[in-house]
DRENDO-742265 format. One record per residue: residue in one letter; x, y, z of N, C-alpha, C, O in turn. Coordinates in steps of 0.05 Angstrom, whole numbers, padded with zeros to 5 digits, always signed. Atoms other than C-alpha are relative to their C-alpha. Example, Ala and Ser with C-alpha at 12.3 -4.5 7.8 and 13.67 -1.06 7.14 Angstrom:
// residues 2
A+00018-00024+00000+00246-00090+00156+00018+00024+00000+00039+00024+00013 S-00016-00024-00001+00273-00021+00143-00015+00022+00014-00005+00044+00018 
This chain:
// residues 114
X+00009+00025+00012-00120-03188+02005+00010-00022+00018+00034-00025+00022 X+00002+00032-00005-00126-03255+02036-00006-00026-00002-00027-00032-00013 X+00017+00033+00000-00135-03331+02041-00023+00003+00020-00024+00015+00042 X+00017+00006-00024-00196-03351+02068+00008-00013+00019+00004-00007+00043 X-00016+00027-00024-00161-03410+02105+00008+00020+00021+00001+00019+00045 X-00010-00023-00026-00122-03346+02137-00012+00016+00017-00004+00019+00041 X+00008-00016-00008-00164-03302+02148-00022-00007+00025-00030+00008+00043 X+00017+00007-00026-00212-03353+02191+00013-00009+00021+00007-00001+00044 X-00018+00016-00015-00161-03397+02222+00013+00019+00006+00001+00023+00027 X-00022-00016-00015-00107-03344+02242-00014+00030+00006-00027+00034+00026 X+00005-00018-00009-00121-03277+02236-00027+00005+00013-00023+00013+00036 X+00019-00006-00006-00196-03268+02250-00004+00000+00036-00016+00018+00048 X+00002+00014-00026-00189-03307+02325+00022+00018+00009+00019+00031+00030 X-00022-00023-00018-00121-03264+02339-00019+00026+00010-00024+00035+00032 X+00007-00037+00000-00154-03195+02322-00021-00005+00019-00028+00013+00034 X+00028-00008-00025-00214-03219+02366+00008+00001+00030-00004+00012+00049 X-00011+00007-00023-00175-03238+02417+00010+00034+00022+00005+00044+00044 X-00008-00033+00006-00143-03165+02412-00021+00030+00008-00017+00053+00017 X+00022-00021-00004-00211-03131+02413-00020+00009-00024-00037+00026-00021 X+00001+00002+00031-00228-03133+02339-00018-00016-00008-00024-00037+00004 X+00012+00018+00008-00271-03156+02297+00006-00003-00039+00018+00010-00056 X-00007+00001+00042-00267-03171+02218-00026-00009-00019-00047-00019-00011 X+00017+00010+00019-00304-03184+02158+00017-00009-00023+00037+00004-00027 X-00014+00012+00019-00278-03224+02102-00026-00005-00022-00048-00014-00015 X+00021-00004+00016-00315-03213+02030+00018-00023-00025+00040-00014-00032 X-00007+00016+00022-00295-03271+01976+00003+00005-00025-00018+00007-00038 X+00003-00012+00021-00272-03251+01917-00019-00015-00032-00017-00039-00028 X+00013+00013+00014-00315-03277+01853+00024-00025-00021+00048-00025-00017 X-00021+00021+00000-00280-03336+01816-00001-00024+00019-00016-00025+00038 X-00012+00018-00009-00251-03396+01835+00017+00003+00015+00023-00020+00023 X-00018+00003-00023-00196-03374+01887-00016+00012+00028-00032+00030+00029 X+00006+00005-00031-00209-03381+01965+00011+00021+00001+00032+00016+00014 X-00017-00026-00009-00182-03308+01969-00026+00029+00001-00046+00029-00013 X+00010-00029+00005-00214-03234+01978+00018+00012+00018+00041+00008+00025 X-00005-00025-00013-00218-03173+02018-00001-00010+00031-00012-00032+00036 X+00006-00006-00021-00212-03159+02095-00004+00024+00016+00005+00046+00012 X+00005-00026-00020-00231-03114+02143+00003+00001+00037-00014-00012+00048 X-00005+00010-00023-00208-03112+02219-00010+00027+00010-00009+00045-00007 X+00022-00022-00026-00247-03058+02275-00005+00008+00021-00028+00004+00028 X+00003+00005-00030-00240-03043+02343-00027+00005+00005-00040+00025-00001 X+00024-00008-00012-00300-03054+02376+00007+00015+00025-00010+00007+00041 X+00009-00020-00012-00290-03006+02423-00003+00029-00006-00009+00048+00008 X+00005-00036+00013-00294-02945+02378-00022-00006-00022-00032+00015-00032 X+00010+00001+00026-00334-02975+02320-00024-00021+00015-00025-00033+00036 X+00027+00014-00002-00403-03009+02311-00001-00012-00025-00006+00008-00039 X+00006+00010+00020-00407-03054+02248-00034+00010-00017-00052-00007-00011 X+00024-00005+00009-00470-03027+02213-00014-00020-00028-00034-00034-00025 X-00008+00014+00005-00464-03060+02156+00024-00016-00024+00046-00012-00013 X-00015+00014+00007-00420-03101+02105-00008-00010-00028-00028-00023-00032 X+00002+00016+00029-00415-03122+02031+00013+00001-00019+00037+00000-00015 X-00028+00011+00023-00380-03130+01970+00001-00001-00030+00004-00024-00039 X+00010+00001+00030-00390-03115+01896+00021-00009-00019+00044-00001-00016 X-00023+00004+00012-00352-03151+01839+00000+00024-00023-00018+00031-00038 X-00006-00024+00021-00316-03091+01796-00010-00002-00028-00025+00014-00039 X+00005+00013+00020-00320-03129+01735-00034+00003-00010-00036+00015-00031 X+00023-00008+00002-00406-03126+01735-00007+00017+00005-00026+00024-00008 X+00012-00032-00001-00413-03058+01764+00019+00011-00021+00015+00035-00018 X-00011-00025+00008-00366-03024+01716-00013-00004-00028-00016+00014-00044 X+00016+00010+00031-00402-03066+01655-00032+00015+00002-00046+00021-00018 X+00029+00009+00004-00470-03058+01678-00008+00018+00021-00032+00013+00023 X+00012-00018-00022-00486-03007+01735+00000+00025-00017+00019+00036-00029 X+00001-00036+00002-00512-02940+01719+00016+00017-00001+00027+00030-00019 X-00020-00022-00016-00474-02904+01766+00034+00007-00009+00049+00026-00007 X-00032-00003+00009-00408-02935+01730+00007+00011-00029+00028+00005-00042 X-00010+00003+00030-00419-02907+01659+00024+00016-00007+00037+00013-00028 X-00016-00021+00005-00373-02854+01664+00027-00006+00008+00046+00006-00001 X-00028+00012-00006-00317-02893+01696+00005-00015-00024+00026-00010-00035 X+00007+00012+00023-00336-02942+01637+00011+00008-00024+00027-00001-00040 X-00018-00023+00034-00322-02888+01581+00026+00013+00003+00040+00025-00013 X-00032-00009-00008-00260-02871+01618+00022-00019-00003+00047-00015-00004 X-00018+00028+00004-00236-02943+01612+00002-00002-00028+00022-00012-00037 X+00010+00011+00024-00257-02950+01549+00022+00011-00023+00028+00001-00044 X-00022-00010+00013-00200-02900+01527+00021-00011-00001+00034-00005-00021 X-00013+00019-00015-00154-02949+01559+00000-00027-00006+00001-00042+00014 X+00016+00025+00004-00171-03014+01524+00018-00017+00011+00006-00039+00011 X-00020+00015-00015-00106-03048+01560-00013+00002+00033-00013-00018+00048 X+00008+00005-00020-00138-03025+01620-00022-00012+00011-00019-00025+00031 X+00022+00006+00006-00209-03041+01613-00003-00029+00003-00015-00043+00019 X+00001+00032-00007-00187-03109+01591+00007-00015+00026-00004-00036+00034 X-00004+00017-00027-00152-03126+01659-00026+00006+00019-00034-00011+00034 X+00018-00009-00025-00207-03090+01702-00020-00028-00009-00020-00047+00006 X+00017+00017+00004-00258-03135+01668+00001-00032-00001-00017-00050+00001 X-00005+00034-00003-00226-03202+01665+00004-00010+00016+00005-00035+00015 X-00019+00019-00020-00197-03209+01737-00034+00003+00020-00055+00013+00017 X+00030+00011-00021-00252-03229+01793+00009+00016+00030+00010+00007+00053 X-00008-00016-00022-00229-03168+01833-00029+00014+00006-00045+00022-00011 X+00029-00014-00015-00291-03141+01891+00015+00027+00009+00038+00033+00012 X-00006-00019-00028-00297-03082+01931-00013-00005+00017-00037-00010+00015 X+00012+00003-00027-00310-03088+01997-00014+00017+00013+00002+00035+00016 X+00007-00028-00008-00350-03037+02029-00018-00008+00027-00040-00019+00027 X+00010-00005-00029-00362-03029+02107-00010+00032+00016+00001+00052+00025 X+00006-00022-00021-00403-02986+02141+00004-00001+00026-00006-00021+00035 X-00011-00003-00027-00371-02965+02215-00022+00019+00014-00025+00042+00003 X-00004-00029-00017-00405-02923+02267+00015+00000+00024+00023-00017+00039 X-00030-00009-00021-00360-02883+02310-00022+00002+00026-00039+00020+00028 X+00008-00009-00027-00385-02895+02383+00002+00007+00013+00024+00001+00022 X-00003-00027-00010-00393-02842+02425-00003+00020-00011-00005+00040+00003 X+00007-00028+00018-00405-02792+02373-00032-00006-00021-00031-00021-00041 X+00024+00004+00015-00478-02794+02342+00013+00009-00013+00034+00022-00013 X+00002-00007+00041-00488-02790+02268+00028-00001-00006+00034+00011-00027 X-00019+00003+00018-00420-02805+02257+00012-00027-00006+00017-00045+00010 X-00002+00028+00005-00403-02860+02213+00028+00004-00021+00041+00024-00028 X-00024+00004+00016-00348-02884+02171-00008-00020-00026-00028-00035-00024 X+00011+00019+00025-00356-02923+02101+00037-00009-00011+00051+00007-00025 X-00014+00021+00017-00298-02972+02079+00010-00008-00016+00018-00030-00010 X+00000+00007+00028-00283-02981+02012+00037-00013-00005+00053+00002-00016 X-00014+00027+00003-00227-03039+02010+00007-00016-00024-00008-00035-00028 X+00006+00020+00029-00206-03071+01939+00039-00006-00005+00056+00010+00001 X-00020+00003+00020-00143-03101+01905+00007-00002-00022+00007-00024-00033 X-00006-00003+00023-00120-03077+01846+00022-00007-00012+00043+00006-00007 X-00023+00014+00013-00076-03119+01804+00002+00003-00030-00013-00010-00044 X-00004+00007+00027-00052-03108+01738+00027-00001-00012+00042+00018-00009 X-00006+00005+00014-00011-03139+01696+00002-00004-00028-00007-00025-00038 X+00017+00007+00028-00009-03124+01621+00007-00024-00022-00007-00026-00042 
């Protein structure tokens, strides 16, 4: 997790400097904060890059009903998953030099407090 302020101004310009590249995904909400991701470009290829907030996919995606009914047992947990404006980040990498092989990302901060 990061500031945006940080993550453009300091780190992003170091790590490039370095050989690196980054992606920075905003978390939903009102704070100037999310996810990052840093990459050497010389082994990796950015394919691509994005960012789902937890909170709407775990309410409302298909795919999450079953995590959903697992929360649901959990209503202490449920409630923090759904109230805080936590994303996941999710980068696709490919590994260069090696066709067809890629890498996928999955980046999030999980905070709870009950």
């Amino acid at each position: 997790e990061v500031a945006t302020k940080c993550f453009e101004t300091y780190l992003l310009p170091v790590m490039q400097e370095k050989g690196y590249d980054g992606h920075h995904a905003v978390k939903t909400g009102q704070m100037p904060e999310g996810e990052a991701i840093f990459f050497n470009l010389s082994k990796y290829e950015c394919i691509q890059t994005s960012w789902v907030s937890l909170k709407e996919s775990i309410q409302n995606d298909l795919g999450c009903q079953e995590l959903f009914q697992s929360l649901q047992k959990a209503p202490t947990v449920l409630r923090n998953v759904t109230k805080k404006h936590t994303i996941l980040q999710l980068t696709v990498l490919k590994c260069l030099g090696l066709s067809d092989h890629y890498i996928l990302v999955a980046n999030t901060h999980l905070c709870y407090h009950p």
